[in-house]
N, C-alpha and C positions, 0 to 999 in steps of 0.2 A: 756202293761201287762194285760191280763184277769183277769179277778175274777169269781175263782169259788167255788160254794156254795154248800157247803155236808152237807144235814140236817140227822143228826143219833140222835135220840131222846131216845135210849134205848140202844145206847154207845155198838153196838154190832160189828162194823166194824174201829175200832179203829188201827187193824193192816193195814186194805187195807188202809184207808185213811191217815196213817201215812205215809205208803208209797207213796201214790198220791203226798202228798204233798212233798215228796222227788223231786219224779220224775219229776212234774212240778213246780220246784223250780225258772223258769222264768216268773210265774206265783202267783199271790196270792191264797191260797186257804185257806177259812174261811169254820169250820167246826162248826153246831150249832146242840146243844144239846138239842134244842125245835123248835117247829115250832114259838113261839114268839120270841125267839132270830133270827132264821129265819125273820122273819118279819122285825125287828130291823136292820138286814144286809142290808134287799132290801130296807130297807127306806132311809138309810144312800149312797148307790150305787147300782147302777143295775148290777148286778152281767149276766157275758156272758154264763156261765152254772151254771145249777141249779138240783142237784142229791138228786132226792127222796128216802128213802125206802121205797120199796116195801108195807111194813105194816104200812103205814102214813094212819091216820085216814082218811077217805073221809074230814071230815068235815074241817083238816087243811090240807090237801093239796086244797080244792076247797079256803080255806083260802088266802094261799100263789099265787096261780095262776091269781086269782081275784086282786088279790095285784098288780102282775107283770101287768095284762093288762091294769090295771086302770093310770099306769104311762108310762111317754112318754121316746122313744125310748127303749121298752121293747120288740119291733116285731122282734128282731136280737135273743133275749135269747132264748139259748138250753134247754133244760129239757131231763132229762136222769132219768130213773127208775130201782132201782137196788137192 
């Protein structure tokens, strides 16, 4: 089972990602409403995709990415901007 991580930090894509998680219901999908809950996700598992918005501050999404590289077995994770 994958895990994939939809960070919406301004709760604007609440219908598409309701339905993501419909649709990959063979799937975990952890939806976080910060990039520190973000954080919180990838420390706890290395999540197989990881779905930015678009309008994530430079400063946390260099956060989170920096995060991913700095742990092992993180060279597989997808990154999707959206």
């Amino acid at each position: 089972m994958a895990l994939v991580l939809a960070i919406d930090p301004q709760n604007k894509h609440g219908r598409a990602l309701s339905r993501l998680k419909r649709e990959l219901a063979r799937h975990e999908v952890v939806i976080a409403g910060s990039s520190d809950e973000a954080l919180d996700v990838i420390d706890q598992s290395v999540p197989d995709l990881v779905i930015f918005p678009l309008f994530l501050s430079p400063g946390d999404e260099e956060a989170l990415t920096s995060r991913l590289r700095a742990l092992s077995g993180t060279d597989q994770v997808e990154t999707l901007t959206v």
